[in-house]
CHARMM-style PDB file with segment names, atoms N, HN, CA, C and O in Angstrom:
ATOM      1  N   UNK     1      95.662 134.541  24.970  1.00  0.00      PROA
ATOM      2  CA  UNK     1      95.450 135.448  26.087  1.00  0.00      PROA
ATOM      3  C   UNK     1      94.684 134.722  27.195  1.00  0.00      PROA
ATOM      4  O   UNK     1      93.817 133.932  26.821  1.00  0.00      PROA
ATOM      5  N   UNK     2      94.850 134.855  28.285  1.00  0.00      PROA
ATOM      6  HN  UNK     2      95.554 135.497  28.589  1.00  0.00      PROA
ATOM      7  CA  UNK     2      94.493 134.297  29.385  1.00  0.00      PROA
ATOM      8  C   UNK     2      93.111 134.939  29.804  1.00  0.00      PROA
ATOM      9  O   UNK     2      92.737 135.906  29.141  1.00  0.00      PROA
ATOM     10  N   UNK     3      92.396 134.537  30.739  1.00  0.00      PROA
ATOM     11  HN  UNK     3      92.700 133.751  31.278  1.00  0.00      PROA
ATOM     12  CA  UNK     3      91.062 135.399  31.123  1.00  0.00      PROA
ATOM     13  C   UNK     3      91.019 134.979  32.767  1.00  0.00      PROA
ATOM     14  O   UNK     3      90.726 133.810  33.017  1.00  0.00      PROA
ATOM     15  N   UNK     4      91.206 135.585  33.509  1.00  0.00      PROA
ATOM     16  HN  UNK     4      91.445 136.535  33.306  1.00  0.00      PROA
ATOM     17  CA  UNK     4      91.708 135.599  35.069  1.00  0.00      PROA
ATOM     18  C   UNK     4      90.912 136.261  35.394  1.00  0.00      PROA
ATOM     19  O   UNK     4      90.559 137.196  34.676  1.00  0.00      PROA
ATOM     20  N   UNK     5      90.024 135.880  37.262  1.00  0.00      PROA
ATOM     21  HN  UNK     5      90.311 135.121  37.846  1.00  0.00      PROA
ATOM     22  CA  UNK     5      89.628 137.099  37.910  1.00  0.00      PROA
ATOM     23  C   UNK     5      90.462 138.298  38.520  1.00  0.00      PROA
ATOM     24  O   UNK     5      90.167 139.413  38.951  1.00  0.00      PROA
ATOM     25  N   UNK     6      91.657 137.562  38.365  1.00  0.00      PROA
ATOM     26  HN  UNK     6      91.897 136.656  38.015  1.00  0.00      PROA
ATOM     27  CA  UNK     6      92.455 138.369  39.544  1.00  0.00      PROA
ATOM     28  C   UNK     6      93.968 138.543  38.832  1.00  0.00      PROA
ATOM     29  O   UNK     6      94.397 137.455  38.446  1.00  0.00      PROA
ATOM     30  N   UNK     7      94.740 139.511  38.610  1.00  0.00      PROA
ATOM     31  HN  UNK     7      94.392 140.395  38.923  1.00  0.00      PROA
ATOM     32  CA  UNK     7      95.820 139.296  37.642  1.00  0.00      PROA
ATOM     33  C   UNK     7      97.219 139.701  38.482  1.00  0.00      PROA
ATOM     34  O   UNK     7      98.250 140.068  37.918  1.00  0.00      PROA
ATOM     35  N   UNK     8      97.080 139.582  39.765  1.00  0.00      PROA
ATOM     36  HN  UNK     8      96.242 139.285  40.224  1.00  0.00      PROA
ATOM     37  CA  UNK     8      97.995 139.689  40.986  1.00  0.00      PROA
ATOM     38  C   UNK     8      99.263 138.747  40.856  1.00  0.00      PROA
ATOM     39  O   UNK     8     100.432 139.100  41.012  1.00  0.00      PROA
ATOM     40  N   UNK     9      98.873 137.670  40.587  1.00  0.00      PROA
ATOM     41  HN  UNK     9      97.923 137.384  40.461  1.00  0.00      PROA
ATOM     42  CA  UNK     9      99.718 136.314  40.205  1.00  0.00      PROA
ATOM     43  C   UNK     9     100.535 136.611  38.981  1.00  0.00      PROA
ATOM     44  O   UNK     9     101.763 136.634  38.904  1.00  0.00      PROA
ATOM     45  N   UNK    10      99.843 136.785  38.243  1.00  0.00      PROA
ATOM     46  HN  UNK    10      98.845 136.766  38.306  1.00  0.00      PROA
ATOM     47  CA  UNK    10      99.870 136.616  36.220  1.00  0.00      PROA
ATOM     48  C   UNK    10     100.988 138.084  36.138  1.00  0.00      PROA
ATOM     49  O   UNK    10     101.752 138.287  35.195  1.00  0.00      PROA
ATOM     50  N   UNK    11     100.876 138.802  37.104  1.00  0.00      PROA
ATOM     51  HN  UNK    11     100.255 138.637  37.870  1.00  0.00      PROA
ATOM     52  CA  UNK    11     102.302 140.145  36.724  1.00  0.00      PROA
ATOM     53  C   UNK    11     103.696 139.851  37.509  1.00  0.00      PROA
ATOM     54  O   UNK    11     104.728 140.521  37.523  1.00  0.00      PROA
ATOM     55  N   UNK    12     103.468 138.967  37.977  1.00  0.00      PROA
ATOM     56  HN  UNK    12     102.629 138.423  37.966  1.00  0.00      PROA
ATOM     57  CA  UNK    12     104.616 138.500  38.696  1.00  0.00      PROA
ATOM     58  C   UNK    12     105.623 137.609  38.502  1.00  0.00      PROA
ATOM     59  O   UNK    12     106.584 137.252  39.184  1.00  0.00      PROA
ATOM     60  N   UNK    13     105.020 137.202  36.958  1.00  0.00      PROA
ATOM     61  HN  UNK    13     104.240 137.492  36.404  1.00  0.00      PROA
ATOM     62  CA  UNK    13     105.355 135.792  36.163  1.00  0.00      PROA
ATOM     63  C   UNK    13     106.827 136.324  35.210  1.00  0.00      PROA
ATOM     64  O   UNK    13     107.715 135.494  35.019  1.00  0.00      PROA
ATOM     65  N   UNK    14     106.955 137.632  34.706  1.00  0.00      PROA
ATOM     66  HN  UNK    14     106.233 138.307  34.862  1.00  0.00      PROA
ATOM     67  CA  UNK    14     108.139 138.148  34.442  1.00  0.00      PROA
ATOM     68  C   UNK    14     108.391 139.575  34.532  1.00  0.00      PROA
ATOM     69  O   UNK    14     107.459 140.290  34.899  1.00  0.00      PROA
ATOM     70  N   UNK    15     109.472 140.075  34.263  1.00  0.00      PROA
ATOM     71  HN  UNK    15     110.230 139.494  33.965  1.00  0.00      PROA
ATOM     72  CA  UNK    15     110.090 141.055  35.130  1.00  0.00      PROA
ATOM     73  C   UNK    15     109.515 142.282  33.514  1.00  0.00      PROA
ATOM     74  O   UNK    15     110.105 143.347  33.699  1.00  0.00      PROA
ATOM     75  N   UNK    16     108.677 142.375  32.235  1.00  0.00      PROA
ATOM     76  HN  UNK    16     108.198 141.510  32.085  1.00  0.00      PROA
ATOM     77  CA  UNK    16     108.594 142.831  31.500  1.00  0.00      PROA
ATOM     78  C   UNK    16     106.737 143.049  31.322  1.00  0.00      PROA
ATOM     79  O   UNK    16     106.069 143.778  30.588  1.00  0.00      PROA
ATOM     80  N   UNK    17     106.518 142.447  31.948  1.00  0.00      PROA
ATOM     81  HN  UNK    17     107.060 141.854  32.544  1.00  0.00      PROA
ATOM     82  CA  UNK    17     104.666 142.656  32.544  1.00  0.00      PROA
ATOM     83  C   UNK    17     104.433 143.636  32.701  1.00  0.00      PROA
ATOM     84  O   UNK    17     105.081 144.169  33.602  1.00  0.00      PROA
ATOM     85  N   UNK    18     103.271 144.619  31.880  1.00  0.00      PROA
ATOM     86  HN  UNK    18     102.745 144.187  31.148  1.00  0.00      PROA
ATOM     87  CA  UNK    18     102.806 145.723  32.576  1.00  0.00      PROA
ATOM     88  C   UNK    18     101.257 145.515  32.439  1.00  0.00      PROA
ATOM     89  O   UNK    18     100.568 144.954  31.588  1.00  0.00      PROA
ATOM     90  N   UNK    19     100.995 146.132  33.517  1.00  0.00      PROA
ATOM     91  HN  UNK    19     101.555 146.588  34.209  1.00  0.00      PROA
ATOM     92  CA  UNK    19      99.610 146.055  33.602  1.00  0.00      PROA
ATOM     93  C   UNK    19      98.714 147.943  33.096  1.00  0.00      PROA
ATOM     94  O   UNK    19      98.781 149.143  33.362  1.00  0.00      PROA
ATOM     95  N   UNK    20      98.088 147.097  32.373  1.00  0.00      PROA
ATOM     96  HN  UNK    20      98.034 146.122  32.157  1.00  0.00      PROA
ATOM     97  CA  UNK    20      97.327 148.148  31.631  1.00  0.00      PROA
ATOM     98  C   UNK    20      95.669 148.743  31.588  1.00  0.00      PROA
ATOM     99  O   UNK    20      94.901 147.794  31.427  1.00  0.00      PROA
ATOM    100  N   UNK    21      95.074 149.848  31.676  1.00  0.00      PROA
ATOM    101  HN  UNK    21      95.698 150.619  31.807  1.00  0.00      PROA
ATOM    102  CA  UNK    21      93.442 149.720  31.491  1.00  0.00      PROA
ATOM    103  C   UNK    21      93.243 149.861  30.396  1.00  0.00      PROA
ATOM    104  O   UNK    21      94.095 150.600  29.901  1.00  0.00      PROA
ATOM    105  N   UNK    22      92.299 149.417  29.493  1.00  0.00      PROA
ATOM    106  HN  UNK    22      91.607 148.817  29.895  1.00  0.00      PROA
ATOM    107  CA  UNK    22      91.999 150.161  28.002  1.00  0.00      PROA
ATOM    108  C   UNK    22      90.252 149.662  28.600  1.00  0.00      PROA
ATOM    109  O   UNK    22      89.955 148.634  29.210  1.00  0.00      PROA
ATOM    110  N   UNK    23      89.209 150.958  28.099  1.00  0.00      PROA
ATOM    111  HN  UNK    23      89.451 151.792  27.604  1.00  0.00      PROA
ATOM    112  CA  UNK    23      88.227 150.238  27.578  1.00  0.00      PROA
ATOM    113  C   UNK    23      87.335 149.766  28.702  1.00  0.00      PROA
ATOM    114  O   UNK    23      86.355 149.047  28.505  1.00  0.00      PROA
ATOM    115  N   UNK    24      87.779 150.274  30.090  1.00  0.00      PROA
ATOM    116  HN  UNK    24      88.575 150.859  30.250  1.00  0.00      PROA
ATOM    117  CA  UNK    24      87.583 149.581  31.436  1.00  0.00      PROA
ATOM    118  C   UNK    24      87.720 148.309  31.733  1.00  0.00      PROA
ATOM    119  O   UNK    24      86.955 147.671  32.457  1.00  0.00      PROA
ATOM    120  N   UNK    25      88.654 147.915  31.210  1.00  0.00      PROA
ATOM    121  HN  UNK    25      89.275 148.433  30.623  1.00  0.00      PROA
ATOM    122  CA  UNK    25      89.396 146.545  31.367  1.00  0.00      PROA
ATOM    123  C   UNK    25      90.209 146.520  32.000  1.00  0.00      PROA
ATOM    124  O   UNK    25      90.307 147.580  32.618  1.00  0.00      PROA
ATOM    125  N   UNK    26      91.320 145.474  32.349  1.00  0.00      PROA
ATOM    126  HN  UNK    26      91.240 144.613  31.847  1.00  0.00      PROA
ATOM    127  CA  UNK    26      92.395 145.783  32.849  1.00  0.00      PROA
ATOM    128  C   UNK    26      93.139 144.947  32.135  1.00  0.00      PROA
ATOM    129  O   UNK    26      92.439 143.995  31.792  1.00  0.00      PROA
ATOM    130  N   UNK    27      94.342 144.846  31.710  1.00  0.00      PROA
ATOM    131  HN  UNK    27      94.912 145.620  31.989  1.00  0.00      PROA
ATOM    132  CA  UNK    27      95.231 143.721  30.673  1.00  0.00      PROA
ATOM    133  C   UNK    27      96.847 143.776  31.536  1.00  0.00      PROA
ATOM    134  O   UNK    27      97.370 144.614  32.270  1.00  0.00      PROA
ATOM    135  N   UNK    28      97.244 142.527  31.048  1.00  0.00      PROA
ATOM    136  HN  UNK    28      96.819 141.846  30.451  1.00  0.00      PROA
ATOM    137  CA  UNK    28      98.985 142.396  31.278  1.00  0.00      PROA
ATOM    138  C   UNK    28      99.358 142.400  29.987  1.00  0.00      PROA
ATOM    139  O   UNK    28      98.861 141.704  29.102  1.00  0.00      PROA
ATOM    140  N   UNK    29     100.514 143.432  29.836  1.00  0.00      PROA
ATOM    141  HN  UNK    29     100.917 143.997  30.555  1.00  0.00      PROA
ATOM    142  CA  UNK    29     101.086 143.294  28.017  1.00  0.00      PROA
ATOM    143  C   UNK    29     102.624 142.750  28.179  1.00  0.00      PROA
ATOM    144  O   UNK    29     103.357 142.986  29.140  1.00  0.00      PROA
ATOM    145  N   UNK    30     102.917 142.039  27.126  1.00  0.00      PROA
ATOM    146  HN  UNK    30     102.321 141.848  26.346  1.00  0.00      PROA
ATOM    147  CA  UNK    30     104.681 142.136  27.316  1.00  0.00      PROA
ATOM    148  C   UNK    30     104.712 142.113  25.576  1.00  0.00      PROA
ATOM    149  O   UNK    30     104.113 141.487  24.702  1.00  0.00      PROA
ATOM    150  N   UNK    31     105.865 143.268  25.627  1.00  0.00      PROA
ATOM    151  HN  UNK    31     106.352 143.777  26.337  1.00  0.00      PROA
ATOM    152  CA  UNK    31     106.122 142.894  24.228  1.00  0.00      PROA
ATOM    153  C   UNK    31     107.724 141.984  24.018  1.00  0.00      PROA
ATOM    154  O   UNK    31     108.217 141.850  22.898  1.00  0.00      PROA
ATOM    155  N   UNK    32     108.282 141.507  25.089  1.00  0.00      PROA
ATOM    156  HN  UNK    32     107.881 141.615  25.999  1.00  0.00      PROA
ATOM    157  CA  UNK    32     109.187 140.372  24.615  1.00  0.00      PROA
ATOM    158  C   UNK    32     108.701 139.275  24.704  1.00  0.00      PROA
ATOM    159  O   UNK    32     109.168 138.411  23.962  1.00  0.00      PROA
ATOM    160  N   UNK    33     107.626 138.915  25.610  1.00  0.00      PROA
ATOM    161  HN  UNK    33     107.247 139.617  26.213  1.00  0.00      PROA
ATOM    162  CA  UNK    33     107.274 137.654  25.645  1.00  0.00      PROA
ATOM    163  C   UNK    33     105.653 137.220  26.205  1.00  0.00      PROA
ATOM    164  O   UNK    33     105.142 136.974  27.297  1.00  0.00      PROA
ATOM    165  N   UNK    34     105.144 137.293  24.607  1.00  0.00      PROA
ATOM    166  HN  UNK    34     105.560 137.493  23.720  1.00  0.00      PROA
ATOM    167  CA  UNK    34     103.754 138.251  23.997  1.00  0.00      PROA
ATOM    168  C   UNK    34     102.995 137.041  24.850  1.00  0.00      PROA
ATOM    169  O   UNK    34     101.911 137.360  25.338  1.00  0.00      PROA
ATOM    170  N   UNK    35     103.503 135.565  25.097  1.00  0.00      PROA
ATOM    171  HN  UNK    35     104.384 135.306  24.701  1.00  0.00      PROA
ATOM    172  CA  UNK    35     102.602 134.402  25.583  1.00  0.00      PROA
ATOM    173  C   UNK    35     102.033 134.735  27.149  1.00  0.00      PROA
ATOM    174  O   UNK    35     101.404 133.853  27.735  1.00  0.00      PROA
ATOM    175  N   UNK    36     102.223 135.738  27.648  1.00  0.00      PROA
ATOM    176  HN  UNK    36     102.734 136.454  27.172  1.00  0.00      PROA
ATOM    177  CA  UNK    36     102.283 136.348  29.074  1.00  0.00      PROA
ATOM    178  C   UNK    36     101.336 137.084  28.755  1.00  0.00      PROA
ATOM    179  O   UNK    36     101.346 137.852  29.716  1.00  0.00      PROA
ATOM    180  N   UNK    37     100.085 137.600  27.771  1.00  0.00      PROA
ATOM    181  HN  UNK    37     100.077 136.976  26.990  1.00  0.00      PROA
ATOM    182  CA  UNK    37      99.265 138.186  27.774  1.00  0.00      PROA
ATOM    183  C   UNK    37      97.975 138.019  28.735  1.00  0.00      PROA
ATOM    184  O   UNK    37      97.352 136.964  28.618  1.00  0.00      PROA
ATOM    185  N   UNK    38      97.635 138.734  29.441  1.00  0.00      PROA
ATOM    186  HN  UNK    38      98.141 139.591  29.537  1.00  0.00      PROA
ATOM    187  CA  UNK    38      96.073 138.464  30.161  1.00  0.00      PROA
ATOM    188  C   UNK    38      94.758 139.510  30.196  1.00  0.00      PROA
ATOM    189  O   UNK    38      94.772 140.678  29.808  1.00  0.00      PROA
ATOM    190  N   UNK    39      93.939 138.983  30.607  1.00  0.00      PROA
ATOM    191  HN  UNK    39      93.928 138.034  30.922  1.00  0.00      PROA
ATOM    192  CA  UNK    39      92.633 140.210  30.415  1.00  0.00      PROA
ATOM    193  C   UNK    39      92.040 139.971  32.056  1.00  0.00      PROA
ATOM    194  O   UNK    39      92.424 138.955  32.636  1.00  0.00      PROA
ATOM    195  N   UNK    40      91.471 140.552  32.495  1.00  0.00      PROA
ATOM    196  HN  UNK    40      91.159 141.378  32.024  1.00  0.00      PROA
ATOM    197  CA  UNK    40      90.926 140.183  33.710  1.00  0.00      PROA
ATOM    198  C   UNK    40      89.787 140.638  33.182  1.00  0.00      PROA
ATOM    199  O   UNK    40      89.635 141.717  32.608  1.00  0.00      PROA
ATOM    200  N   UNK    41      88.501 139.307  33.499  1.00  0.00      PROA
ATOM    201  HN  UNK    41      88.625 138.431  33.966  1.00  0.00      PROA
ATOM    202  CA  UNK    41      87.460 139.499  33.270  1.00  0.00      PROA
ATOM    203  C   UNK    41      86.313 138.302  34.121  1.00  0.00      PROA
ATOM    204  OT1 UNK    41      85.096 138.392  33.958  1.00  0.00      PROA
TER     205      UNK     41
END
C-alpha cells in the first residue's frame, strides 16, 4: 500500500480505483488490481 499526501494522481492510474473514507482516512481500493492500493496520510 502506498502512503501519499495527496491521492489525486494515484486514482487516475486505472479505470477500477475507488476512492474510499473508513476511520477518517481516505484510501484507493481496486479489487482487480489490488497493487493500486493507497492511504493518504
Amino acid at each position: 500500500m502506498k502512503i501519499k499526501n495527496s491521492l489525486k494522481s494515484l486514482l487516475t492510474r486505472h479505470r477500477e480505483n475507488r476512492l474510499v473514507r473508513r476511520k477518517g482516512r481516505i484510501y484507493i481500493i481496486n479489487k482487480k488490481a489490488p497493487r493500486y492500493k493507497a492511504r493518504q496520510g
